[in-house]
C-alpha angles and dihedrals in degrees: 000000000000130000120220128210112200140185125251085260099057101259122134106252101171134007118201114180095175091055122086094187134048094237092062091047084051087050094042084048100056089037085060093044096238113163106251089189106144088011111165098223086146102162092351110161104225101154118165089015121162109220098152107173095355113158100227092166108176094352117156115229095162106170093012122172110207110151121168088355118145106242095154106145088008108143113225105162123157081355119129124245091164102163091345106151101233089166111165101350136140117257105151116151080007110152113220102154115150085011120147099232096163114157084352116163109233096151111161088353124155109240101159112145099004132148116241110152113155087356113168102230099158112154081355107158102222094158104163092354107149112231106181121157094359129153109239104163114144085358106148100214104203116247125240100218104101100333107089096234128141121212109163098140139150115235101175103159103018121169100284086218097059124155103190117155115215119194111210132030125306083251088068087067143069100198125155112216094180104175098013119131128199109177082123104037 
């Protein structure tokens, strides 16, 4: 039996005729270096995946679990990770600029270095995500008051230049800034 990975337009990205989940094909796939860009992976259960370095450029994963999987290097941008469960993975160097990460789960996650410009995060839930080095310009952080969202994350090393909007006021978050300075904020 094959299992077929296809784009958000129908067409047959990527065929894999040794895997018997999709998870296994998506990881054949990356080992191989296909280009995953458009891929439909809309409520796909890839827990524990290993997409290290995937291009995954304008997927939809829309409803995603995938919890403890390796992303680290994996391209998202302009994909959406609307609701995907992303609890506890590795998505350092990631690049999700431009990605739709609303109510995203991204609970105890590894962000450093990632790339987050103009990502979408409203009601994200990035309790304990670790956020160092990151780059957060023109990112919008959800806002606890009402809206059910977490954000109790460490951003030690954020981009200095930083443009993040935060709705709300700065009561509504437990955020660490551990070596931030802002004599000239």
């Amino acid at each position: 039996m094959s299992i077929l990975i296809r784009s958000l337009r129908g067409k047959v990205i990527f065929e894999s005729s040794g895997a018997s989940r999709l998870r296994e094909a998506l990881e054949e796939a990356v080992a191989k270096g296909v280009d995953l860009s458009k891929a439909n992976l809309v409520s796909a259960d890839l827990d524990g995946a290993d997409l290290r370095g995937a291009r995954l450029c304008g997927a939809s994963l829309l409803g995603a679990s995938l919890r403890n999987a390796f992303l680290t290097g994996a391209d998202f941008s302009s994909g959406t990770l609307e609701g995907a469960d992303l609890g506890e993975s590795t998505l350092s160097l990631a690049n999700l600029s431009g990605a739709n990460l609303r109510r995203a789960r991204l609970r105890w996650s590894t962000l450093c270095g990632a790339d987050l410009r103009n990502a979408v995060l409203d009601k994200a839930d990035l309790h304990r995500a670790d956020l160092d080095g990151a780059d957060l310009r023109n990112v919008s952080l959800p806002s606890d008051s009402g809206s059910g969202s977490d954000l109790n994350a460490r951003l030690n090393g954020t981009a200095p230049q930083a443009n993040i909007a935060v709705r709300g006021s700065f009561a509504d978050y437990a955020l660490e800034f551990p070596e931030a300075n802002f004599l000239s904020a």
